[in-house]
DRENFIVO-669129 format. One line per field, with one value per residue (C-alpha): residue number from 1; chain; x, y negated, z. Coordinates in Angstrom, 3 decimals, padded with zeros to 6 digits. Layout:
N
i (NUM;...)
ch (A;...)
east (X;...)
north (Y;...)
up (Z;...)
END
This chain:
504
i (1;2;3;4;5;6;7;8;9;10;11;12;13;14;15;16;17;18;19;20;21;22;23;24;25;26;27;28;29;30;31;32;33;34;35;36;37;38;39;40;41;42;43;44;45;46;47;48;49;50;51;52;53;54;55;56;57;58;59;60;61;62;63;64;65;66;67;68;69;70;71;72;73;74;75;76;77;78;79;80;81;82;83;84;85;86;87;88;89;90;91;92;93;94;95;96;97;98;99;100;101;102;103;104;105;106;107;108;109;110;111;112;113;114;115;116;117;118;119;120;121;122;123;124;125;126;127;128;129;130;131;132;133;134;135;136;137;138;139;140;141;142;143;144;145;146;147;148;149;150;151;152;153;154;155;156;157;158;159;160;161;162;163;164;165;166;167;168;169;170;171;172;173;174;175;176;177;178;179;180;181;182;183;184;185;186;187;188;189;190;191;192;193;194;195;196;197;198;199;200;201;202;203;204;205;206;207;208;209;210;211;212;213;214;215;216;217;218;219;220;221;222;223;224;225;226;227;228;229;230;231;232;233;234;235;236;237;238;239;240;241;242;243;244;245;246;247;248;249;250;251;252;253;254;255;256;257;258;259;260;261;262;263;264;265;266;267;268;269;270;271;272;273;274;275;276;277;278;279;280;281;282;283;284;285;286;287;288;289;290;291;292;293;294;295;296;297;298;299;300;301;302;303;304;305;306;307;308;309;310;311;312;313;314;315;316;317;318;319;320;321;322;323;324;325;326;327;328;329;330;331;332;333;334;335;336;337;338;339;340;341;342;343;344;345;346;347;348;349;350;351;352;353;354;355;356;357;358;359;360;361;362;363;364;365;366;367;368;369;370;371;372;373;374;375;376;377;378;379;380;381;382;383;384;385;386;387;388;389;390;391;392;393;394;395;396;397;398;399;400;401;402;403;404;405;406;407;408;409;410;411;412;413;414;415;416;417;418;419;420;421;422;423;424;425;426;427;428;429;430;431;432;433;434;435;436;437;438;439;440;441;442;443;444;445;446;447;448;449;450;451;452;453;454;455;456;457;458;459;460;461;462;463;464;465;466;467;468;469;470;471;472;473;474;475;476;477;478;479;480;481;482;483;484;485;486;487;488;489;490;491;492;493;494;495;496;497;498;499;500;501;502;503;504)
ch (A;A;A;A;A;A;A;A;A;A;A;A;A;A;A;A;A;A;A;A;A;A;A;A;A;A;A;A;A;A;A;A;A;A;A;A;A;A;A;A;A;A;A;A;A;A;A;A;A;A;A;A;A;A;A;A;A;A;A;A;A;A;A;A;A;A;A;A;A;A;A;A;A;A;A;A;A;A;A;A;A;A;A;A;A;A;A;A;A;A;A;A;A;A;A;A;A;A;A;A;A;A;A;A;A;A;A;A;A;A;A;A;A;A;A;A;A;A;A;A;A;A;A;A;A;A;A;A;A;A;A;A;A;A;A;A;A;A;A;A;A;A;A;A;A;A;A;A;A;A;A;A;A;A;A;A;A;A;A;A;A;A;A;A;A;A;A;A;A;A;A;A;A;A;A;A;A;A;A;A;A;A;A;A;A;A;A;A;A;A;A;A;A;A;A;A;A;A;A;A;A;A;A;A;A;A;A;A;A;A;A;A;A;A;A;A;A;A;A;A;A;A;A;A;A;A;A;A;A;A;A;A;A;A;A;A;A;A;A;A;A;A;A;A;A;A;A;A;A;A;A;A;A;A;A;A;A;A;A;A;A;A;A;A;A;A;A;A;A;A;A;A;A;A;A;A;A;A;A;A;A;A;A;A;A;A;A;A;A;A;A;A;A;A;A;A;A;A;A;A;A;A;A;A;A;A;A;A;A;A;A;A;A;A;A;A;A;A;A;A;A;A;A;A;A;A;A;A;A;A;A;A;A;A;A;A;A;A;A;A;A;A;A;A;A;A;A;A;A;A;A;A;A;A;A;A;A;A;A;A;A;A;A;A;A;A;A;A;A;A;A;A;A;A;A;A;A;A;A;A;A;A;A;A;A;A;A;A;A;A;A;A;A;A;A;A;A;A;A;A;A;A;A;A;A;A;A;A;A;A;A;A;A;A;A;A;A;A;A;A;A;A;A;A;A;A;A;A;A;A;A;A;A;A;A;A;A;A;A;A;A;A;A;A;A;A;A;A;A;A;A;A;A;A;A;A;A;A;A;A;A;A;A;A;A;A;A;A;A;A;A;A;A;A;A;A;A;A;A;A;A;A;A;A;A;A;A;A;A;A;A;A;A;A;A;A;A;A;A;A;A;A;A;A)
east (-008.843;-009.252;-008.085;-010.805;-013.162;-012.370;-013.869;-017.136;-019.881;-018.947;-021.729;-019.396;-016.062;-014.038;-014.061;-010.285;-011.536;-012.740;-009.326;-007.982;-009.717;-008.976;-005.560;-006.753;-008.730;-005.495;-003.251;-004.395;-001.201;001.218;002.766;000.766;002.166;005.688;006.630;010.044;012.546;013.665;010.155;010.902;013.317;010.382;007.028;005.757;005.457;008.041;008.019;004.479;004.286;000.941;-000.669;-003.435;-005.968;-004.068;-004.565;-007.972;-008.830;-007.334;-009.001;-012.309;-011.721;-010.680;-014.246;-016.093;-014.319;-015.523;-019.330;-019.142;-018.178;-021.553;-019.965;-022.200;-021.960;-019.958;-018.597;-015.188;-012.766;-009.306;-005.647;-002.619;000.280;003.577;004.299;003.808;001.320;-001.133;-001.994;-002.634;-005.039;-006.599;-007.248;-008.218;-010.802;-012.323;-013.428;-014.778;-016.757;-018.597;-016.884;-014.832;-010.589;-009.062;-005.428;-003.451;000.364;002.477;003.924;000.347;-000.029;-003.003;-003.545;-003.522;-005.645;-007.910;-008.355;-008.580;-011.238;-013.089;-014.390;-015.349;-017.082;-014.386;-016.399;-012.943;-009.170;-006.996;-003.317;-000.726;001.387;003.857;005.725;009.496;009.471;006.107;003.116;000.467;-002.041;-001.874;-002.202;-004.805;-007.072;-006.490;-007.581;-010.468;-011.215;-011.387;-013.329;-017.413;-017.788;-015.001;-016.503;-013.665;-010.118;-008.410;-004.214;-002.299;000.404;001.100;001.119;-001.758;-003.108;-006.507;-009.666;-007.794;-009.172;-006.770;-006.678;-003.768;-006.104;-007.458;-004.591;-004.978;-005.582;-008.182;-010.590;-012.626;-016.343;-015.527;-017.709;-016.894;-017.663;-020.545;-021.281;-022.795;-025.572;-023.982;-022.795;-020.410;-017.470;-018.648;-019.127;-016.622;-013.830;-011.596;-010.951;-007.065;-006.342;-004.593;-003.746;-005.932;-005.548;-007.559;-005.988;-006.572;-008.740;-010.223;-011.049;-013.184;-012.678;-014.490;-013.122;-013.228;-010.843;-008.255;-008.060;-007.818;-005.015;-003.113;-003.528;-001.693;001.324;000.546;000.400;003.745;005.252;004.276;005.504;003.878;001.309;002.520;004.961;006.546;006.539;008.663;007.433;008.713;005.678;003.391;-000.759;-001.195;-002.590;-004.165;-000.584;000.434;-002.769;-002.022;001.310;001.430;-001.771;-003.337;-000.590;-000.175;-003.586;-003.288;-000.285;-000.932;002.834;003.433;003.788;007.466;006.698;009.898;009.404;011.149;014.481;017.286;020.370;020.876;017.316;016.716;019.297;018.228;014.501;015.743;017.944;015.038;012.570;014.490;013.314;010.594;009.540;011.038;008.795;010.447;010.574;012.328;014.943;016.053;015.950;019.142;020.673;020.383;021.039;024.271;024.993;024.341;021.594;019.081;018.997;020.705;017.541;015.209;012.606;011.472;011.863;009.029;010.071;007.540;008.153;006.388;007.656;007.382;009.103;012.297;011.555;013.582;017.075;017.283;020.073;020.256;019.201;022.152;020.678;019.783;016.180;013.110;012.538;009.053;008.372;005.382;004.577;002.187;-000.130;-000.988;-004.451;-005.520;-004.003;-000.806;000.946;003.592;005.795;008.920;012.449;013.323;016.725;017.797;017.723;016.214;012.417;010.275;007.978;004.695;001.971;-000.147;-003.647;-004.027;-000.808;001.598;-000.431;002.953;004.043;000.698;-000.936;-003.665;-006.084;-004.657;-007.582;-006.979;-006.812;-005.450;-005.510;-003.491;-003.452;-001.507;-004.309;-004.316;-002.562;-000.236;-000.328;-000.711;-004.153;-005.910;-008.678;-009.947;-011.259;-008.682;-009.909;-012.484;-013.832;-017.413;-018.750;-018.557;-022.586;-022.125;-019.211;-019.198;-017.160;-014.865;-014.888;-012.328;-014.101;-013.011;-013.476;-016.299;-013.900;-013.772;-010.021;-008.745;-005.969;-002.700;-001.493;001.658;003.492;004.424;006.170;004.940;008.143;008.524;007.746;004.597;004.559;007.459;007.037;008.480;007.006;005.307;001.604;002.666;002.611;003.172;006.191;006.731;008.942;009.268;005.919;004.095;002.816;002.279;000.403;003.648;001.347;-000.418;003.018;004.436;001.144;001.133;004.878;004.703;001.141;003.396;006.181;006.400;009.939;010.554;010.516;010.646;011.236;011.771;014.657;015.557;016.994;018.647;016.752;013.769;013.262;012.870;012.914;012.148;014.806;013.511;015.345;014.217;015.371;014.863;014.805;013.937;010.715;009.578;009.740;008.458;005.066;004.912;005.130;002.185;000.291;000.908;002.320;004.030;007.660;008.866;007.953;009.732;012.374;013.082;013.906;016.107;019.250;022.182;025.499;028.205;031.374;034.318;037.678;040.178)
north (-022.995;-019.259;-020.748;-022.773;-020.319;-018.209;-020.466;-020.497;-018.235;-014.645;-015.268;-017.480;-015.769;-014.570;-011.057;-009.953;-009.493;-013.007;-013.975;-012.066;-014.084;-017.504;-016.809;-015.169;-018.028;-020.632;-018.618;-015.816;-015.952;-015.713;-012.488;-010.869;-007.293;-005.683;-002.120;-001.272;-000.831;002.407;003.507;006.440;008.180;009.008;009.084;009.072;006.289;003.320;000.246;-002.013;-005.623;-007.545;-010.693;-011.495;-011.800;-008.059;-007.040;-008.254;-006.283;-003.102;-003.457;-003.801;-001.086;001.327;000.023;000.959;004.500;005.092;003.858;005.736;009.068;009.003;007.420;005.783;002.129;002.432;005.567;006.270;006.758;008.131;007.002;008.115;006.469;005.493;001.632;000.901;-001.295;001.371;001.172;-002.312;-002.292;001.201;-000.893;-003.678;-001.454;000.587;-002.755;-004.174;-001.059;-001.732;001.296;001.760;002.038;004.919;004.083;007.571;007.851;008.812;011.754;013.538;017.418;019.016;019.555;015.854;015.411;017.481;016.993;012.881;013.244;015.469;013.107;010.102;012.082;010.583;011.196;011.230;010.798;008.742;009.805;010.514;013.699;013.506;011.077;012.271;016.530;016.461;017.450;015.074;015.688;019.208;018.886;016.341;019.021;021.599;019.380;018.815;022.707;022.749;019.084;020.140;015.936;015.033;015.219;013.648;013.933;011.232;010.908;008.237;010.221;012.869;017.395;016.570;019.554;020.902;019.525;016.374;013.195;010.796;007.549;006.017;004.583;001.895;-000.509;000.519;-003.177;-002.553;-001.420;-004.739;-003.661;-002.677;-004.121;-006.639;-004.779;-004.401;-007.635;-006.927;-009.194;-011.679;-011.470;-009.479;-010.060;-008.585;-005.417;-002.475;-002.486;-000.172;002.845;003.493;005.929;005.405;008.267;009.029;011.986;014.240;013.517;011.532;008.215;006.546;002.752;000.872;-002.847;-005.312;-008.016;-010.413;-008.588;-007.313;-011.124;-011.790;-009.538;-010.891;-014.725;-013.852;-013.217;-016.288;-018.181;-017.697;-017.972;-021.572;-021.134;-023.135;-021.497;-019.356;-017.759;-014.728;-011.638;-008.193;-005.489;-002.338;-001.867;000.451;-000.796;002.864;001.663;-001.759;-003.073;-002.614;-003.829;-006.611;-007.691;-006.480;-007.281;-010.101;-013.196;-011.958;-012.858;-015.696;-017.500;-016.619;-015.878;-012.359;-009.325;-007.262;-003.946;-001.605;001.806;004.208;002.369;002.423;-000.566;-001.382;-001.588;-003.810;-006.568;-006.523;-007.495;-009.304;-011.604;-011.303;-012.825;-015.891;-018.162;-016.011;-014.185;-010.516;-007.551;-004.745;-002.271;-004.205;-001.307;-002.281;-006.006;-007.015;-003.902;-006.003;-009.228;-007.613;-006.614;-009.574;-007.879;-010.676;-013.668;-016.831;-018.708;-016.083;-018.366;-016.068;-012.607;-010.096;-007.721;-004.911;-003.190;000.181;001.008;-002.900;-001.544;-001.956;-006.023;-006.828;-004.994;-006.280;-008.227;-011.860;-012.934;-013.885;-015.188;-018.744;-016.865;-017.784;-014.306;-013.527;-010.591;-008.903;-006.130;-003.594;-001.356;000.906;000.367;-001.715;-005.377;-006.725;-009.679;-012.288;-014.703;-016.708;-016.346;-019.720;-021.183;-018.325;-015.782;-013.295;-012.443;-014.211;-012.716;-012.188;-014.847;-013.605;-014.789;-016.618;-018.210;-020.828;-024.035;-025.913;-023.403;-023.220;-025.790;-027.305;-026.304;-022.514;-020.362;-017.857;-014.638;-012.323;-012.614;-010.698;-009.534;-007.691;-005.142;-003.442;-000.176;-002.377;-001.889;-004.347;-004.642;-006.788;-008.381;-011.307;-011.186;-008.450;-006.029;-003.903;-003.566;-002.551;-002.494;000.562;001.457;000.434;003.020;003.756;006.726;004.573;001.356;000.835;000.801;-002.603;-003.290;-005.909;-008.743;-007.589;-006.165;-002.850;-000.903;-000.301;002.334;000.196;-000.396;-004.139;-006.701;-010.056;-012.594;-015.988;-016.766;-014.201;-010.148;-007.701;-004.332;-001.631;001.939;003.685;005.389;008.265;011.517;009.508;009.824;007.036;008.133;005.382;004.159;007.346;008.520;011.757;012.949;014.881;017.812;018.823;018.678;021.375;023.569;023.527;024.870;027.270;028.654;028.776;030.620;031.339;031.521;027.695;024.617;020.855;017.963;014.465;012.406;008.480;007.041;004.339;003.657;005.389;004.498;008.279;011.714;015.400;018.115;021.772;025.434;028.893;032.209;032.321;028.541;029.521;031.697;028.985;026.605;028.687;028.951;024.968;023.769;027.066;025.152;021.647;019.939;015.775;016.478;014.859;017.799;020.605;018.449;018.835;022.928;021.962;023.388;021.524;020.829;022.661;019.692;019.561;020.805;018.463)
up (-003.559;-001.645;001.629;001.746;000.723;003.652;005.541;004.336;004.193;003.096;000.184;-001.590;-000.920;-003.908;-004.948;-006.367;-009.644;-009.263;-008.241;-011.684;-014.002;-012.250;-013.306;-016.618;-017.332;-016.418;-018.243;-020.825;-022.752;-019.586;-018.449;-015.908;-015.154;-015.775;-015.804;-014.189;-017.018;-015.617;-016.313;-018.024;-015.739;-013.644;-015.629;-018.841;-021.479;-021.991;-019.739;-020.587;-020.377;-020.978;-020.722;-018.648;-021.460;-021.701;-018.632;-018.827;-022.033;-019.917;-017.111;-018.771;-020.710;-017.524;-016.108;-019.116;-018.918;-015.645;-016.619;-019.563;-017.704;-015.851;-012.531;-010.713;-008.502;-005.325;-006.340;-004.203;-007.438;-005.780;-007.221;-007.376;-009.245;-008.840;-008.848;-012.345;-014.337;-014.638;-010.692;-010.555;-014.167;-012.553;-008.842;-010.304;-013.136;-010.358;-008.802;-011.888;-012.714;-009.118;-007.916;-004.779;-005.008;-002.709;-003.594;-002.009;-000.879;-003.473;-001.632;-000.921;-002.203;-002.294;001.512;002.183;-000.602;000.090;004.028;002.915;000.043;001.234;004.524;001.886;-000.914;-003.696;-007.272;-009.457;-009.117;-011.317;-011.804;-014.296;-015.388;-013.311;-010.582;-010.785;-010.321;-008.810;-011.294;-009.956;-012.810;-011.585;-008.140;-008.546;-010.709;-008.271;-005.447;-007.498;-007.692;-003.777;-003.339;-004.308;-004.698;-007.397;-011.465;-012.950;-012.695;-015.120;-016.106;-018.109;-019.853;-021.939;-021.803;-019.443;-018.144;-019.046;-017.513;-017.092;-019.639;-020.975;-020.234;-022.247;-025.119;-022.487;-023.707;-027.158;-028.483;-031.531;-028.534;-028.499;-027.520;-024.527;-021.435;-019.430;-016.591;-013.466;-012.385;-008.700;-007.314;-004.317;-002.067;-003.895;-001.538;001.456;-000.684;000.300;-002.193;-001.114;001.112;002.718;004.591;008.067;011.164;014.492;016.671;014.463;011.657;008.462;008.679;006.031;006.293;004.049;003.806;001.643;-000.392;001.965;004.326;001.792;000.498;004.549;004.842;001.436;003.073;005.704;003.663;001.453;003.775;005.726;002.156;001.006;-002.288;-005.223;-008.056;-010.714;-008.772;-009.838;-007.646;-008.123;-005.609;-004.235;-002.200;-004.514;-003.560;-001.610;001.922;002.822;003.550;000.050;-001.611;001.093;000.618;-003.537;-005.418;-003.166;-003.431;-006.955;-007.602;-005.313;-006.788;-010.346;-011.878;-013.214;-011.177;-011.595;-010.255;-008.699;-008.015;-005.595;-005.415;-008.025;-007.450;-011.096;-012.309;-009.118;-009.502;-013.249;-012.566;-009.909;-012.526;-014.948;-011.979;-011.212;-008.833;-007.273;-004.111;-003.614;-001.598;000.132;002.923;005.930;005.789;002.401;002.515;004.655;002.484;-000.547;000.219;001.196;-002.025;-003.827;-005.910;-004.840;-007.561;-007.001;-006.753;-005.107;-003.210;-000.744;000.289;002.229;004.242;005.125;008.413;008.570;012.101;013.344;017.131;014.502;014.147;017.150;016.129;013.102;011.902;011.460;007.595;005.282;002.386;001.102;000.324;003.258;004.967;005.713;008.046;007.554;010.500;009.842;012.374;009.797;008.128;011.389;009.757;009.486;010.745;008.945;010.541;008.952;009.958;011.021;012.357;014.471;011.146;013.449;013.960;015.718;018.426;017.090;018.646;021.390;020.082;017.314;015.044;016.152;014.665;013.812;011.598;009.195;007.439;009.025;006.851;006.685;008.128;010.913;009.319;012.564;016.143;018.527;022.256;024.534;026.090;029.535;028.598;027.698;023.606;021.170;020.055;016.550;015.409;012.927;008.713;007.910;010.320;009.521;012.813;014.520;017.819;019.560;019.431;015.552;015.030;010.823;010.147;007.603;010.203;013.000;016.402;018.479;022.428;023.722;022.660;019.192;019.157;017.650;019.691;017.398;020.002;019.266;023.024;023.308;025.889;026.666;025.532;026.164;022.517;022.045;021.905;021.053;019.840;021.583;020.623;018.243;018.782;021.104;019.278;015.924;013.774;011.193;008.473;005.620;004.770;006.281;009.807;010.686;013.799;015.578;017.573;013.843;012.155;014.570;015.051;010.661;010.867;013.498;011.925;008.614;010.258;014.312;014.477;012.658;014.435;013.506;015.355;014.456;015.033;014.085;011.077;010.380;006.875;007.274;011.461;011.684;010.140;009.986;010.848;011.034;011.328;010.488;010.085;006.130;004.729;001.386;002.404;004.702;002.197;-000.914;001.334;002.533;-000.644;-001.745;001.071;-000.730;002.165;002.352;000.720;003.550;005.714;003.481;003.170;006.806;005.874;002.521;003.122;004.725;002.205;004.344;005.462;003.219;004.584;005.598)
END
């Protein structure tokens, strides 16, 4: 069993792709992954479902592609793709090629791109043609004209543009000499396996953890679930930062049932999955979760639901739980770690522990994968096996530098409760909008350079915990030269113009 594998030497840890075929091997004729059935209102091809001896074949297939393209091992291979089964057989494919995922926000243009691929020396990006109106296939190979490192740049879907390569034949079944893949020398685990990309004062920051901290990170989900094997799982998390890869791919591997995947959000197509999905575990944004338990869209005999909170300074206003479903809240600091703690009889959240988990509430054997500690600026500060920390006179460019004691700062403010830590505040000069964060000071210098006479400022939300508002003298210019300059959506969105109020 993985839990008690994280207690032993790192030489004998799992890798994730050893975690796939545990469950390949247990079940090769079982479903594995499952395309939203909506699939094709916003990218191409019709919904997939496959096995896991499926799955397997595809994945091996997307590693041989990469091999075959002249990539070399531990070459950073970027992604981009919206929450469908072609993200988790491209993570997954990367890995087994001996290759390193980058997994990028969906909503990244070229700018992003750019500024984030350039600092890590990414050798190809993997995308499709298109997520909803935005052209990612093109964006992707004109980020690739500006980036000296990238080779490749590789789409699933059709009308891709040229200089793109396919990669739809990788689940073409008469493909059957395809590799099984790089098998790397051990200790494989402690091996970087993936690069996310988190927010520091200077902008972008990329942080590489290994296998052994992204299973870390998933454990402490699976944990506060305690839900038995072959559980099924539909996500509306897509695997873009360590806290999807964390609470999306990791208990999938770890309990073994088939993965639903939800993308974006859409009512109808979500209470059918979730009556397809029965009596599994649910994963979505906090903001949504009490949303749809309201409206009855949950299953009758939904085990357990995960809420993600992006902005976890929202955890303590939150409403009490209403369904017969176990909440587990899962609060992320950004690519720093995550914790998860279970609503108990209160329905509300609990505090989150100051040090290491409440023992009563986790099996005795459950190892301690996150530690926390209130530090003396008064912020709310991690470390443990998920975070991918080093000593200050070891700083790595793609680590996360931690104090003598081995903590990294989240910037997050926090209170000392009776029960553990609260959240109260954000990073200062950080605005958290849905699943991104954006450093405020850049935000307004990059409009103002754009056009003097616009500002932007951002204000909170009740859905997304905040959002961008902006004014200029001609919207439409303003906004024809953001989007030129490939800017987050969410920032141009800020200038789209206003609907005027209906009379009376």
């Amino acid at each position: 069993m993985i839990i008690g594998e994280m207690s032993r030497t790192a030489g004998t840890a799992a890798t994730l792709d050893d975690l796939f075929r545990r469950a390949g091997v247990r079940h090769p004729g079982a479903i594995a992954l499952v395309d939203p059935s909506n699939r094709e209102s916003f990218t191409d091809g019709a919904p997939r479902t496959l096995t896991f001896a499926q799955a397997d074949r595809a994945i091996s297939t997307f590693a041989a592609k990469l091999s075959g393209s002249g990539l070399r091992t531990d070459s950073i291979i970027a992604i981009q793709l919206p929450n469908i089964v072609e993200s988790i057989v491209a993570f997954l494919g990367v890995l087994r090629a001996g290759m390193i995922a980058a997994p990028m926000p969906l909503l990244w243009r070229h700018r992003d791109i750019v500024a984030a691929l350039g600092q890590v020396g990414a050798k190809a990006i993997v995308t499709c043609s298109h997520i909803g109106a935005a052209a990612s296939a093109e964006t992707a190979r004109q980020a690739a004209v500006d980036l000296f490192s990238i080779r490749h740049v590789f789409g699933f879907g059709s009308d891709l543009p040229d200089g793109v390569a396919p990669l739809d034949d990788v689940f073409v079944s008469h493909i059957i000499d395809a590799p099984i893949g790089y098998t790397r020398p051990a200790p494989a685990a402690i091996h970087i396996a993936a690069v996310t990309f988190g927010l520091e004062s200077t902008g972008i920051k990329p942080v590489a953890r290994n296998h052994v901290e992204l299973i870390a990170g998933g454990l402490e989900t699976f944990i506060e679930v305690d839900t038995q094997a072959d559980t099924p799982q539909l996500s509306a998390i897509p695997i873009s930062s360590f806290a999807g890869i964390a609470v999306t791919v990791v208990p999938w591997l770890l309990f073994g049932g088939a993965l639903h995947l939800h993308h974006g959000f859409d009512a109808e197509t979500f209470a059918a999955q979730c009556d397809a999905l029965g009596d599994g575990a649910v994963i979505l944004p906090a903001a949504a979760a009490t949303p749809v338990a309201e409206a009855d869209f949950l299953a009758r005999n939904t085990r357990v639901v995960m809420a993600l909170w992006r902005a976890p300074e929202r955890m303590s206003a939150a409403k009490p739980w209403g369904s017969r479903a176990v909440l587990v809240d899962v609060a992320s600091f950004g690519e720093i770690g995550l914790t998860a703690s279970r609503r108990g009889e209160s329905r509300l959240p609990t505090a989150i522990p100051d040090g290491a988990p409440i023992p009563s509430r986790r099996a005795a054997s459950a190892p301690t994968v996150i530690e926390t500690a209130r530090s003396g600026a008064g912020t709310l500060a991690l470390r443990g096996p998920m975070v991918p920390s080093m000593a200050p006179e070891r700083a790595h460019a793609l680590r996360l530098t931690a104090n003598a004691a081995g903590y990294v700062d989240s910037g997050c403010a926090c209170r000392v409760d009776a029960q553990g830590l609260i959240v109260t505040a954000p990073p200062p000069g950080v605005a958290v909008i849905g699943g991104y964060r954006f450093n405020l000071n850049q935000v307004y210098e990059f409009v103002a350079e754009t056009d003097p006479g616009a500002t932007i400022v951002a204000l909170p939300d009740l859905d997304l915990g905040q959002r961008f508002a902006g004014t200029a003298l001609d919207r439409a210019q303003l906004l024809a030269k953001l989007r030129d300059r490939g800017v987050n959506p969410l920032i141009t969105e800020a200038f789209q113009p206003r609907a005027a109020p209906k009379a009376a």
